[in-house]
C-alpha positions in Angstrom: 105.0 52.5 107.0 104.6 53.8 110.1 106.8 56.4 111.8 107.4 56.0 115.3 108.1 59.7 117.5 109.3 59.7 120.8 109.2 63.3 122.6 112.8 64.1 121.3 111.6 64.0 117.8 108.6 65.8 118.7 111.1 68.9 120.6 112.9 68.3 117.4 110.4 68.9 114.9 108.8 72.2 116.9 112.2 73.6 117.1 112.9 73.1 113.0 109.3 74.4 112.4 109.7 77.4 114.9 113.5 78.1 112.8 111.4 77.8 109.8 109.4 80.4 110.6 111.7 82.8 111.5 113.9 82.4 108.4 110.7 83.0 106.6 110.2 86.4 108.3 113.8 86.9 107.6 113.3 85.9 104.2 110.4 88.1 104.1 112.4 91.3 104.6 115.3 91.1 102.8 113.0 90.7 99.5 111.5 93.6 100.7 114.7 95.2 101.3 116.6 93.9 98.2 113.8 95.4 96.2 113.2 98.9 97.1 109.9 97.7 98.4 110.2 100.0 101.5 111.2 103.5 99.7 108.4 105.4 98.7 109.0 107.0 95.1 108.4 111.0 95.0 106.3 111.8 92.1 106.3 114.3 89.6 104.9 117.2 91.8 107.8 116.9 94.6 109.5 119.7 95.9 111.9 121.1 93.8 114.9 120.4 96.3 114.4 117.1 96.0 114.8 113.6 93.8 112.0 112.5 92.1 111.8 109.3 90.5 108.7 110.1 88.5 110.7 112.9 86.9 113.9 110.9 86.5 112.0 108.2 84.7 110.4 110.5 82.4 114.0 110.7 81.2 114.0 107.4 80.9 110.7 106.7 78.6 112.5 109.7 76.0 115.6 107.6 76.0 114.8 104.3 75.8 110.9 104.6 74.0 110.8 107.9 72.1 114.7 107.4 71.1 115.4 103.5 71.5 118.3 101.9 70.5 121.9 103.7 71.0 125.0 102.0 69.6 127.4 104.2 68.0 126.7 104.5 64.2 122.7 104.5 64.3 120.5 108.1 65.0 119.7 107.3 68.3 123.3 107.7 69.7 123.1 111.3 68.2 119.2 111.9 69.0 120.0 110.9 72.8 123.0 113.4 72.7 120.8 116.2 71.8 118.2 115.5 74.1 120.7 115.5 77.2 122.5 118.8 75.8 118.9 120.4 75.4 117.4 119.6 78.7 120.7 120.9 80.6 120.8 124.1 78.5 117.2 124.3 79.4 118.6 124.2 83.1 121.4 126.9 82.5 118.7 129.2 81.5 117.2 129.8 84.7 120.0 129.4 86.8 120.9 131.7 89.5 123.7 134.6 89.0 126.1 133.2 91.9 126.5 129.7 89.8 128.5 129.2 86.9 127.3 126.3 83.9 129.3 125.4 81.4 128.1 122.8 78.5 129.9 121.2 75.9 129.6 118.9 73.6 133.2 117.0 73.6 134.1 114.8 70.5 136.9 112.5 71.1 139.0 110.4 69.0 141.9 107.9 70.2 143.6 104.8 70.7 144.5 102.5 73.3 144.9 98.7 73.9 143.9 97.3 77.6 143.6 93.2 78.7 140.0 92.2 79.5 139.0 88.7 80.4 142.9 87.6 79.5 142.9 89.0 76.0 145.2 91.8 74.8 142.6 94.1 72.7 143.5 97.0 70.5 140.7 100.1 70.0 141.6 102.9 67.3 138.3 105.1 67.8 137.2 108.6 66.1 134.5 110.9 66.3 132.5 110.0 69.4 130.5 111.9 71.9 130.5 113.0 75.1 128.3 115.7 77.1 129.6 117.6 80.0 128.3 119.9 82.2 130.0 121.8 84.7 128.6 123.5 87.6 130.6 126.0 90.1 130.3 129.0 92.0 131.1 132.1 89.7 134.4 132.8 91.6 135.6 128.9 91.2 139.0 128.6 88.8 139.5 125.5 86.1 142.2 124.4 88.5 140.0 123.8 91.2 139.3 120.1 92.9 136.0 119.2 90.9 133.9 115.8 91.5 133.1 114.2 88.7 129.5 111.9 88.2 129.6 109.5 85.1 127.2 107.8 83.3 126.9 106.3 79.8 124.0 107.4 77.3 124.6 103.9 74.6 123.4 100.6 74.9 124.3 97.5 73.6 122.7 96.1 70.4 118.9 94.8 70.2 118.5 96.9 73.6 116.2 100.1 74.1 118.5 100.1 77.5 116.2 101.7 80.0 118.3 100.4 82.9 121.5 100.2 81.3 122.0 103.5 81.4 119.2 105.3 80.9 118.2 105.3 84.4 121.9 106.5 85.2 121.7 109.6 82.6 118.1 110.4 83.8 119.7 110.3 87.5 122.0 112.8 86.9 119.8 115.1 84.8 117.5 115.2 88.1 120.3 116.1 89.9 121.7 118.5 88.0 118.1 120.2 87.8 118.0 119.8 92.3 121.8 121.7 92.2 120.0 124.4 90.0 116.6 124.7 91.3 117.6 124.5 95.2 119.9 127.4 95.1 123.3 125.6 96.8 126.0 127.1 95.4 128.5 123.9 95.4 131.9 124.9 97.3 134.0 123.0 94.5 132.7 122.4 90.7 130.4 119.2 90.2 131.3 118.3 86.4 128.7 115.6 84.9 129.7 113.5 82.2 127.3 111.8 79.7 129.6 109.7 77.5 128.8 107.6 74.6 130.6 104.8 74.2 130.8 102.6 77.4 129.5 99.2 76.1 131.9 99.4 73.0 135.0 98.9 75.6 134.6 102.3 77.8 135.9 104.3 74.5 134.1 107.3 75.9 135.5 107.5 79.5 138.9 106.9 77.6 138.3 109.6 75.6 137.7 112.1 78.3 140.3 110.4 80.6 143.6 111.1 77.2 142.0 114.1 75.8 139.9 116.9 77.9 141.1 120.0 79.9 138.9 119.2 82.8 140.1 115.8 83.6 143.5 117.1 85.8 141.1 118.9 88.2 138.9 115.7 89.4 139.1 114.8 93.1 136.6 112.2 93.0 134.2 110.6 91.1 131.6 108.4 91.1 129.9 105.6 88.2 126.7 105.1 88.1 125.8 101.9 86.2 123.1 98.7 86.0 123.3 95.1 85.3 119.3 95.4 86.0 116.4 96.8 86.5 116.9 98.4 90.1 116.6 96.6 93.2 120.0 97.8 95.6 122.3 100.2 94.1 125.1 98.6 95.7 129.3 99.9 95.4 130.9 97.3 94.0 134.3 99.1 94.0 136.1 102.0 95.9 139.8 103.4 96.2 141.8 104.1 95.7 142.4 104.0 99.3 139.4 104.4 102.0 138.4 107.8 101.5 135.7 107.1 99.3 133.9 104.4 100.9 134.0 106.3 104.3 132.6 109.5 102.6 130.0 106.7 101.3 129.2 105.6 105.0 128.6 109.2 106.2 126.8 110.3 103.7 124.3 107.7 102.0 120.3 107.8 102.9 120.2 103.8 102.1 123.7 102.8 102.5 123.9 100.0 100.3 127.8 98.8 100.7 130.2 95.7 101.4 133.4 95.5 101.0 132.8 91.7 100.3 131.8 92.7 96.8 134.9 94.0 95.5 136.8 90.6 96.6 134.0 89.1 94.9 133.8 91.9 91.4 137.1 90.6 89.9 135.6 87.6 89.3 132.6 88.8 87.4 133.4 88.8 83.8 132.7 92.5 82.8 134.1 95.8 83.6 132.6 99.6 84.0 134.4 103.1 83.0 135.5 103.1 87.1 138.6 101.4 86.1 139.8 104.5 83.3 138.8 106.6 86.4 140.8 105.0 89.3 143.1 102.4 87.4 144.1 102.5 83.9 144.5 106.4 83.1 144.1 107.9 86.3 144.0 107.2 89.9 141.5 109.2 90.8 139.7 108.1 94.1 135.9 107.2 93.3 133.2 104.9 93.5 131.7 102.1 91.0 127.9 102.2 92.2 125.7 99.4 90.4 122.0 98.3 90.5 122.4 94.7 90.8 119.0 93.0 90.4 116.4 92.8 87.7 119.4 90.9 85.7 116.7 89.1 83.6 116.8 92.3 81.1 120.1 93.2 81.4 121.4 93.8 77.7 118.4 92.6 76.4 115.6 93.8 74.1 113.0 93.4 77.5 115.1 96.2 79.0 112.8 98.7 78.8 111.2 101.3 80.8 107.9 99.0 82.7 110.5 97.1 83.9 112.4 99.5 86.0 111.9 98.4 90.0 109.8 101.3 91.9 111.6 102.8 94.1 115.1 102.1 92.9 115.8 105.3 91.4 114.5 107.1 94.1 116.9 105.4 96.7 119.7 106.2 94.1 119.4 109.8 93.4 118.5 110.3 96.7 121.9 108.3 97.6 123.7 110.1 95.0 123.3 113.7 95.4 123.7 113.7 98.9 127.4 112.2 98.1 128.4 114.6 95.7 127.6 117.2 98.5 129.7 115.4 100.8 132.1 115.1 98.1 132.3 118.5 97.1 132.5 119.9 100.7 134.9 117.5 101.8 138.5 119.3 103.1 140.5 115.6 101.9 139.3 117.1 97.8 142.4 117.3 96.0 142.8 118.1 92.0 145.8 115.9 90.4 148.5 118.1 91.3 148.1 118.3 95.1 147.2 114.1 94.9 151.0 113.7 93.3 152.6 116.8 95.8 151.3 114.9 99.1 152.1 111.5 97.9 152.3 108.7 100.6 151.3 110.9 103.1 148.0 111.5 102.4 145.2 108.7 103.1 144.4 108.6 99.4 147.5 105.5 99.8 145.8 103.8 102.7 144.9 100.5 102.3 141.0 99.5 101.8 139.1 100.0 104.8 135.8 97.4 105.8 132.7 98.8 105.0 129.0 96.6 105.3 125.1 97.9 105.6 122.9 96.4 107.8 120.0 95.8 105.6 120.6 99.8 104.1 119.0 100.6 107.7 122.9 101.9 108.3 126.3 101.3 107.7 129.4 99.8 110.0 132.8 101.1 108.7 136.3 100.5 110.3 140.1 101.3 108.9 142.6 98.3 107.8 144.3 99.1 110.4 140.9 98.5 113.0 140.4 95.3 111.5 143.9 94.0 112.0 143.1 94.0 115.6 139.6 93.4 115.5 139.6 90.5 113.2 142.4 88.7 115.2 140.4 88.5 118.6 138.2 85.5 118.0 140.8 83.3 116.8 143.1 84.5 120.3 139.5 83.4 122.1 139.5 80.4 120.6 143.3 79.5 121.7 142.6 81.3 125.1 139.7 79.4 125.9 140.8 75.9 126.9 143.2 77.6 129.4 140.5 79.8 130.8 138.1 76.9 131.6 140.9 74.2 132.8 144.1 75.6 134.0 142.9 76.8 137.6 141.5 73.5 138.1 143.1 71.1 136.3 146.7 71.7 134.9 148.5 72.3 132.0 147.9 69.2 130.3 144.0 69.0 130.7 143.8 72.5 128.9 145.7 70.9 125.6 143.5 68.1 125.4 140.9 70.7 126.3 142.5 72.2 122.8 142.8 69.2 121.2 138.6 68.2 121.8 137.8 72.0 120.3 139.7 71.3 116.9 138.0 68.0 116.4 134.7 70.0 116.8 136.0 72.4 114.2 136.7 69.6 111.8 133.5 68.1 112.6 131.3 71.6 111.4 133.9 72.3 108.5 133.0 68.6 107.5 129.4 69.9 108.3 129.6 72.9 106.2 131.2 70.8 103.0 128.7 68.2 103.1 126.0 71.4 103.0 127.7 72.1 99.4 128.7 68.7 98.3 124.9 67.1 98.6 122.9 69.7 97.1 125.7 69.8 93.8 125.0 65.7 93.9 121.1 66.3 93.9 121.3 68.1 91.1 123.5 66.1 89.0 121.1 63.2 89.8 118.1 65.7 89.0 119.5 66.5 85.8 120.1 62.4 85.0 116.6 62.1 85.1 115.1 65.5 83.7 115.2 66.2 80.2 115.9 69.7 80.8 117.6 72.1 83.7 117.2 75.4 85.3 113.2 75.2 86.3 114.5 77.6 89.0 115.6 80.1 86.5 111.9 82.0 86.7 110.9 81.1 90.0 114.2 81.5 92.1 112.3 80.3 95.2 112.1 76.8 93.5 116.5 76.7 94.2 115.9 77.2 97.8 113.1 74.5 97.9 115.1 71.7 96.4 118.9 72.4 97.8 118.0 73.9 100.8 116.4 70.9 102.7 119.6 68.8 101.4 122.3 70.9 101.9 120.4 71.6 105.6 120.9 67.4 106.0 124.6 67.9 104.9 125.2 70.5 107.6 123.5 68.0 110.3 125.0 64.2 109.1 128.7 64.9 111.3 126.1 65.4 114.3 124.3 62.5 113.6 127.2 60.3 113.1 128.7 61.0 116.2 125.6 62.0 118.5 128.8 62.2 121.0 132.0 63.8 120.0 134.8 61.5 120.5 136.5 63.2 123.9 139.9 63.3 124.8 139.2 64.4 127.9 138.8 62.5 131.3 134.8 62.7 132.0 135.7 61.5 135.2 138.4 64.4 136.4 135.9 66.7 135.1 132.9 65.8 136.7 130.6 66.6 133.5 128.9 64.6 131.9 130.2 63.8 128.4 126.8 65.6 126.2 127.9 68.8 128.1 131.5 68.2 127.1 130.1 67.6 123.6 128.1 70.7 123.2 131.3 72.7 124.7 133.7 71.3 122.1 131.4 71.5 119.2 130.3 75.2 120.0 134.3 76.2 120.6 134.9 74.3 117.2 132.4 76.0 114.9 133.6 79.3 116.8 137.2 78.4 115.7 136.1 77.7 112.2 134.1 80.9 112.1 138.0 82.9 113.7 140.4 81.0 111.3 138.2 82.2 108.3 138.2 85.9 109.6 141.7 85.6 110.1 142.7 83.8 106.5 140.6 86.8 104.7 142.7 89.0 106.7 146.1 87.1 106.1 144.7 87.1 102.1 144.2 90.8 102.1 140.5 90.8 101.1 138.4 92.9 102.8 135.3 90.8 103.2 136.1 89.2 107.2 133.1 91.0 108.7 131.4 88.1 107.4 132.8 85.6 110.0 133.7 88.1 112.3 130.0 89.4 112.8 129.2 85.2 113.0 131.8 84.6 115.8 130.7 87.7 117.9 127.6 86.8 117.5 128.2 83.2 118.8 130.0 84.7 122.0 127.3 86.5 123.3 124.9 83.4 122.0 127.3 80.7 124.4 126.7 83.0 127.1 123.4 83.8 126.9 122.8 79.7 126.3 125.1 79.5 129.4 123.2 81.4 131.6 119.7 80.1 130.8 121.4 76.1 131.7 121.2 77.6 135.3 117.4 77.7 135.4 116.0 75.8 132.8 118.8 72.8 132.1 121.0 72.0 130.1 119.3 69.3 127.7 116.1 71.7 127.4 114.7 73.3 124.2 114.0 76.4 126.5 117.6 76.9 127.1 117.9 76.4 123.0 116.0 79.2 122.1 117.9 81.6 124.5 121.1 80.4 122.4 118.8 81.1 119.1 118.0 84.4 120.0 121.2 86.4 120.5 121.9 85.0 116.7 119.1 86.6 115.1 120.7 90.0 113.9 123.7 87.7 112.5 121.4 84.9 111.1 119.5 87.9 109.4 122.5 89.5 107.7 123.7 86.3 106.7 120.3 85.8 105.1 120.4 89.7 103.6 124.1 88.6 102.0 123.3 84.9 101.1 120.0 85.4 99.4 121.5 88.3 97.3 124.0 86.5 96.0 122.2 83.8 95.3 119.5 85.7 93.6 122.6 87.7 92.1 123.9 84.2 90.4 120.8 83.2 89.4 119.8 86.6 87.3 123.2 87.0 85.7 125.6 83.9 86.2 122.7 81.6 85.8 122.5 82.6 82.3 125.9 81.3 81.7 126.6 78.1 84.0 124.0 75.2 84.7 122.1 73.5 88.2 125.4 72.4 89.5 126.4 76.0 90.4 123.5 77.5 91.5 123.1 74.3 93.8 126.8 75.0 95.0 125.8 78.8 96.4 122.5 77.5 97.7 124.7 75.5 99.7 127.0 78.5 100.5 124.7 80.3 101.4 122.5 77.6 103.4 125.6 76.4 105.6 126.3 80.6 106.2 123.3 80.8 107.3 122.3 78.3 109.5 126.3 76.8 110.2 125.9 79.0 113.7 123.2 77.4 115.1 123.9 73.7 114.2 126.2 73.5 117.4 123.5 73.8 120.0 120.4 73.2 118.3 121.8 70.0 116.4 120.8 68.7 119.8 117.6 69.0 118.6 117.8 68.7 114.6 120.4 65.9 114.0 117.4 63.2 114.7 116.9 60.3 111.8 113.2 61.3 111.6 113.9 65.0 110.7 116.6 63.6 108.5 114.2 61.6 106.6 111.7 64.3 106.6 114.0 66.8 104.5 114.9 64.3 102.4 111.6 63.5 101.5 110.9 67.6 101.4 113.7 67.9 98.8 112.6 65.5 96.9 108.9 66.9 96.5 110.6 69.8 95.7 112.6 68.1 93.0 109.2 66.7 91.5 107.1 69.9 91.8 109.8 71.3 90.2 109.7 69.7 86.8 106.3 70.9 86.1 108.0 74.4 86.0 108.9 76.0 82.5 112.2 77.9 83.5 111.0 80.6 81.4 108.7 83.3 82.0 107.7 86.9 80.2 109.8 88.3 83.3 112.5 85.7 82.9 113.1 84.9 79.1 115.6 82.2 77.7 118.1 84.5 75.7 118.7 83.9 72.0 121.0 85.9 69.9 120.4 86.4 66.4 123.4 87.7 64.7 124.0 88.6 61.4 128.4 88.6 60.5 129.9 90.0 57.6 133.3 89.1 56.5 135.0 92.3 55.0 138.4 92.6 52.9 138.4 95.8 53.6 136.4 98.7 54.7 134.4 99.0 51.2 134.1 94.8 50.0 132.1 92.3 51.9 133.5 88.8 51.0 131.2 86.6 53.0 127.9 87.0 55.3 125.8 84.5 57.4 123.0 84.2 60.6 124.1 82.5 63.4 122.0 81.8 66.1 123.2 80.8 69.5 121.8 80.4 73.4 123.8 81.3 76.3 122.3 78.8 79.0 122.4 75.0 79.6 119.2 74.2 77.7 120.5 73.7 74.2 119.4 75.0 70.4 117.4 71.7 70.3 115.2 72.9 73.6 114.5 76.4 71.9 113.1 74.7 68.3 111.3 72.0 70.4 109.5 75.1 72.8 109.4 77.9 69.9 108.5 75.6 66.5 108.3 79.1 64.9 112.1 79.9 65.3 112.7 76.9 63.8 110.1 77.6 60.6 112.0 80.6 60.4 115.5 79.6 60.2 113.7 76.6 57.8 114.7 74.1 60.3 113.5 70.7 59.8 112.7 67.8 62.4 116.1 65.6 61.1 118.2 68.9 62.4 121.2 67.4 64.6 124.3 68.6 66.1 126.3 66.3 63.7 125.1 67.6 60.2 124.4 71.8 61.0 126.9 74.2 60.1 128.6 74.9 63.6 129.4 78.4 63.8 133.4 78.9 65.3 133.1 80.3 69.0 135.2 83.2 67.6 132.3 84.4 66.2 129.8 84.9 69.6 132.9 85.8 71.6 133.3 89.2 69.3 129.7 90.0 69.4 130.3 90.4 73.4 131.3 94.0 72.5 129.9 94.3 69.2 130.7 97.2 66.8 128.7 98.9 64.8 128.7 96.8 61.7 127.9 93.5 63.2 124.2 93.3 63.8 122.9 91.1 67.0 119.0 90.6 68.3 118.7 88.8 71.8 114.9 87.9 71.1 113.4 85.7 74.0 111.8 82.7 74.6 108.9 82.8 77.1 
C-alpha cells in the first residue's frame, strides 16, 4: 500500500511531531519535578540550623532495619518507643536555658466507634503508646495556643515501614534537634507527637485526642504521612476553614498544594489521624501532608529504607519546619477556648479557599469568596461574546444564531473529549480479549501513555474530522467570511464554553478544584488573541499563525501535564493495585483530552487529517503489541500476595479453628501467580489440576479484616517479581 501526502498532510504531520516534542520536554520535567529530582539532599555534615536528609534517614535505617517490624503486640513497637524517647532526651540535654522541654511517655486506653468505608466499627483499646515532646519558651503557660506535628511510629504487618512512617518520625526528630540546636526560642509551644497506633484505626491520635491535658491548647496542627516512598509531599486536606492552606502558601520552600485533591481524597479508600484532629474529636485547624508516590511499597515488606526517593525528605523537612514557624508566630493562633469564644466571627468558619502550585516553583492562592467572582467570568465571556462580535453590525438576531453556532462547537469538543475516554477504555477491553494477562503497564507506567494516548488523541480529533466544517447557522453571505473562519470561531468559542461551564459547575458543586478549567479558559483567551493577531500577517489557514495560538498555551498545557500525569501515575501505583486496564485507560484518557482538549480547536486544522488518523492508530497498536512482551512485574513493582494465617477463637484463651489463605489484590488471578512463581505453588502443595471450582474459597470476610489487622492475625505481603 502506498500512502499518498499532499502538503496539508505534510503541515499536519510537522505540527503533530513539533507538539510531540514539546509534551516530551514537558513530560520531561514534571518527572523531574514529581520526583524530587531537582532538590539537592543536605548530608550529614550540614549546618546545624538546617534539615538534613542524610540525618533524617539515619532515623530511618534504626527504625525500619535495626528495629523492623512495628504492630502493636511485637518488641519493635516498644523498641521504636525507646529509641524516639532516648534521642529527644538526648536533645533536652543540651538545650539552651530560655527553652522549656518537656517529654513524656503517654499510655492511653479507650474506646470509640467511627464509620469508615460505610461500616459502623467498634475499637475498645488499652495500654498503647504515645511520645510527646513539648518545646516552649520558659515563661510560656500550659494554656497557651501550641502547634501540634503528628506522626505515627507502627507499621502495618509484614512491613519494616521505612516510608510509612518512619520517614515522618525521623522528620520530626530532625526538626526537633534544628528548634534546639539553632537557638529560636518558639513564640508559642511546638508539641510533637509520636503515636503508636495509626494503622490499627488511628487508636493513638484517639487516644491523645479523649485523654491528654495538652490537647485543649492546640491551635493547629499538621500530619505528616506516606502512601510511598517520597516523590511530592503533597496536602491532601486543610480546614477547617482557609487559614491553614494560606499559612501553607506563605510559608512552604516547595509548595506542593491543590485544592483539587481534597475533592478528589474522599474518594480514596483510606483515612489518616487528620480527621481525629480536625473532624471527629476536635476541630482543630490543620493540615493532612502526604508523600504520594513510590506506591509500589506502600504497606509492603519492599518498604524499606533503599527505597526512599532522594531528595524527598529533604523538600519535606525543609517544608515543614518552616510552617511550624509560621504557625507558631502566626497572630490568627488560638488554643480551644478562644476558637469556641470568637465563634462565627473568626476565619477559622470561612469556607475553603483555592489553593494550586505551579510545578512547587510557587503557589497561587485566592479566598471563596475571590473565586466566586473569578470563576464566573469566562462563562459571562462566553455569553457576551456573540453580542460583542455581531450586534454593532448586524442585529439582535445574528448575535443568537451567533450563540447558537458557539454551543454546537461546545457539543462538538465535549463529544471530542468523550470519545478521548470512551476509545482508549474500548482498546483495552479488546486488548485484554486477546492477552492472556493485563496490567503490562503496571512496571513500566510509560507503556499506559503509549498505548491509550495515541487513541484517546484520535477520539479527541474524530468530531473534527467528521465535520471538517461546522454546520453554521449563520448567513456566510451577511457576514462576508468565509465559512472555515466561521468554523474555527465557533469551535474555539465552544471548547472555551465547555472549559467556563465546568469552572462554573465545580463552583455551583462546592468543590474547590475550578482553577483547573479556569487556568484552561484564561489561557485560551490570551491564545485567540494572540492567534488573532498573527492572521493579520501571516493568514489565516497558516501553520505559522498555529504556533502563535500554541504558544500562549504552554504554561497551561504544562500544568495540565504536571496534574494529569500525577494522577495518572498516582492511579497506577495505588489504585492500579486494586482495579484492572479499563481504569487506568479511562484516566489516560482524562488526562490526555485535559491536556491537549485546548489546542484541538485551532490546530485540528492541522491534526484532524485521515493520514494522521491512521498513523496513531497504527502507533497504538504497536504499542499494544510491544506491550505484551512486558512482564507487569518488576523488583521495583512487585505483584502483591498476602499470606495470612486466621485463627478462630471462642474466647481470648481457646483457638477453635486455624487456616492459610492466600489471596492477590490485582486483576491477574491466583492461577497467573502459580503459573509465574511454580515455588508458591510447591509450597502451598499445589498441583497442576488446581481450579477455581474444587479449592477451598476463603469468605471475603476474611481479607476485608486483615485491612486493619490486629495483632493476633498474622499477614505477609511477599512479592512476585
Amino acid at each position: 500500500m502506498v500512502l499518498r501526502f499532499d502538503a496539508r498532510d505534510v503541515s499536519g504531520f510537522k505540527l503533530l511531531f513539533s507538539l510531540a516534542i514539546m509534551y516530551g520536554l514537558m513530560s520531561f520535567v514534571v518527572h523531574s519535578v514529581i520526583y524530587t529530582k531537582f532538590i539537592k539532599p543536605l548530608g550529614i555534615d550540614a549546618p546545624l540550623d538546617r534539615f538534613s536528609e542524610a540525618r533524617a534517614v539515619e532515623h530511618v535505617r534504626v527504625l525500619s532495619h535495626d528495629i523492623g517490624n512495628r504492630q502493636e503486640g511485637r518488641p519493635g513497637l516498644r523498641e521504636a518507643a525507646e529509641y524516639i524517647k532516648a534521642q529527644l532526651e538526648r536533645m533536652k540535654e543540651r538545650a539552651g536555658s530560655n527553652i522549656r522541654i518537656e517529654i513524656e511517655e503517654n499510655v492511653v486506653s479507650g474506646s470509640f466507634a467511627m464509620l469508615f468505608l460505610g461500616h459502623g466499627i467498634s475499637f475498645d483499646y488499652r495500654n498503647l503508646t504515645n511520645i510527646l515532646m513539648r518545646i516552649s519558651s520558659i515563661d510560656s503557660k500550659h494554656s497557651d495556643p501550641s502547634v501540634l506535628v503528628n506522626a505515627h511510629f507502627d507499621t502495618t504487618l509484614g512491613s519494616p515501614g521505612a516510608a510509612d512512617c518512619g520517614s515522618c518520625v525521623a522528620s520530626l526528630l530532625e526538626i526537633a534537634r534544628i528548634i534546639i540546636d539553632s537557638g529560636w526560642v518558639p513564640p508559642r509551644p511546638i508539641i510533637l507527637l509520636f503515636n503508636g497506633a495509626e494503622e490499627s484505626f488511628l487508636l493513638g491520635a484517639n487516644g491523645f485526642m479523649r485523654t491528654h491535658k495538652w490537647r485543649d491548647s492546640i491551635g493547629a496542627f499538621i500530619n505528616v504521612e506516606a502512601t510511598g516512598t517520597g516523590g511530592l509531599d503533597v496536602v491532601c486536606q486543610s480546614g477547617p476553614g482557609s487559614w491553614p492552606s494560606y499559612v501553607y502558601a506563605q510559608s512552604a520552600i516547595y509548595p506542593m498544594a491543590n485544592s483539587a485533591a481534597q475533592d478528589i481524597f474522599p474518594v480514596i479508600p483510606g483515612d489518616t489521624d487528620y480527621r481525629m484532629f480536625s473532624q471527629d474529636y476536635g476541630s482543630i485547624p490543620g493540615l493532612d501532608i502526604i508523600f504520594l508516590f513510590g506506591g509500589y511499597h506502600y504497606h509492603a515488606s519492599s518498604d524499606t529504607v533503599d527505597r526512599l526517593l532522594p531528595g524527598s525528605m529533604q523538600a519535606r523537612g525543609d517544608n515543614l519546619y518552616s510552617m511550624v514557624k509560621a504557625f507558631a508566630e502566626s497572630s490568627k493562633l488560638k488554643n480551644d477556648h478562644e476558637r469556641e469564644s470568637l465563634g462565627d466571627a473568626h476565619d477559622y468558619n470561612d469556607e475553603q479557599a483555592v489553593f494550586f502550585d505551579y510545578l512547587t516553583w510557587f503557589m497561587i492562592f485566592y479566598s471563596r469568596r475571590i473565586a466566586l467572582m473569578l470563576h464566573s467570568i469566562p462563562i459571562a465571556i462566553f455569553l457576551i461574546m456573540p453580542f460583542l462580535l455581531r450586534m454593532m453590525n448586524y442585529g439582535l438576531y445574528c448575535c443568537f444564531v451567533t450563540l447558537y453556532d458557539f454551543v454546537k462547537g461546545m457539543i462538538l469538543h465535549a463529544t471530542g473529549i468523550m470519545l478521548a475516554i470512551i476509545f482508549p477504555v474500548i482498546f483495552s477491553i479488546l486488548r485484554l480479549l486477546f492477552s492472556s494477562y493485563g496490567m503490562n503497564w503496571f512496571a513500566n507506567p510509560y507503556l499506559a501513555f503509549l498505548m491509550f494516548t495515541p487513541i484517546s488523541l484520535i477520539g479527541l480529533l474524530i468530531p473534527r474530522t467528521v465535520f471538517r466544517v461546522l454546520p453554521l447557522s449563520q448567513d456566510v453571505s451577511i457576514l462576508k467570511t468565509s465559512k472555515e473562519a466561521l468554523s474555527d470561531e465557533a469551535r474555539f468559542w465552544g471548547a472555551f464554553g465547555f472549559y467556563a461551564l465546568l469552572t462554573l459547575a465545580y463552583l455551583l458543586a462546592g468543590f474547590t478544584g475550578g482553577f483547573l478549567t479556569f487556568f484552561a479558559s484564561a489561557s485560551m483567551l490570551l491564545a485567540w488573541i494572540s492567534f488573532y493577531l498573527s492572521i493579520n500577517f501571516c493568514g489565516h489557514q497558516s501553520v505559522r499563525s498555529t504556533v502563535f495560538y500554541v504558544i500562549p498555551l504552554i504554561p497551561c498545557l504544562t500544568h495540565s501535564v504536571y496534574f494529569g500525569g500525577a494522577l495518572v501515575q498516582f492511579f497506577i501505583e495505588k489504585i492500579g493495585f486494586y482495579i484492572p486496564d479499563i481504569a487506568i485507560a479511562a484516566t489516560v484518557g482524562i488526562a490526555t483530552g485535559w491536556s491537549l482538549g485546548p489546542l484541538i480547536s485551532i490546530c485540528g486544522n492541522w491534526l484532524a487529517r485521515s493520514s494522521i488518523l491512521q498513523f496513531l492508530l497504527h502507533l497504538g497498536v504497536i504499542a499494544w503489541a510491544l506491550s505484551s512482551q512486558f512482564f507487569p512485574y518488576s523488583t521495583d513493582a512487585p505483584k502483591r500476595v498476602i499470606l495470612q494465617h486466621s485463627f478462630l477463637t471462642a474466647d481470648a484463651n481457646q483457638i477453635v479453628d486455624s487456616s492459610y489463605d492466600v489471596a492477590v489484590v490485582d486483576s491477574n488471578s491466583i492461577l497467573f501467580l502459580l503459573k509465574h512463581a511454580p515455588e508458591v505453588a510447591k509450597e502451598l502443595h499445589i498441583g497442576p489440576e488446581f481450579s477455581f471450582e474444587t479449592a477451598n474459597m476463603s469468605s471475603q470476610r476474611t481479607f476485608m479484616k486483615q485491612q486493619k489487622p490486629s495483632h493476633h492475625r498474622q499477614a505477609h505481603t511477599p512479592h512476585l517479581e
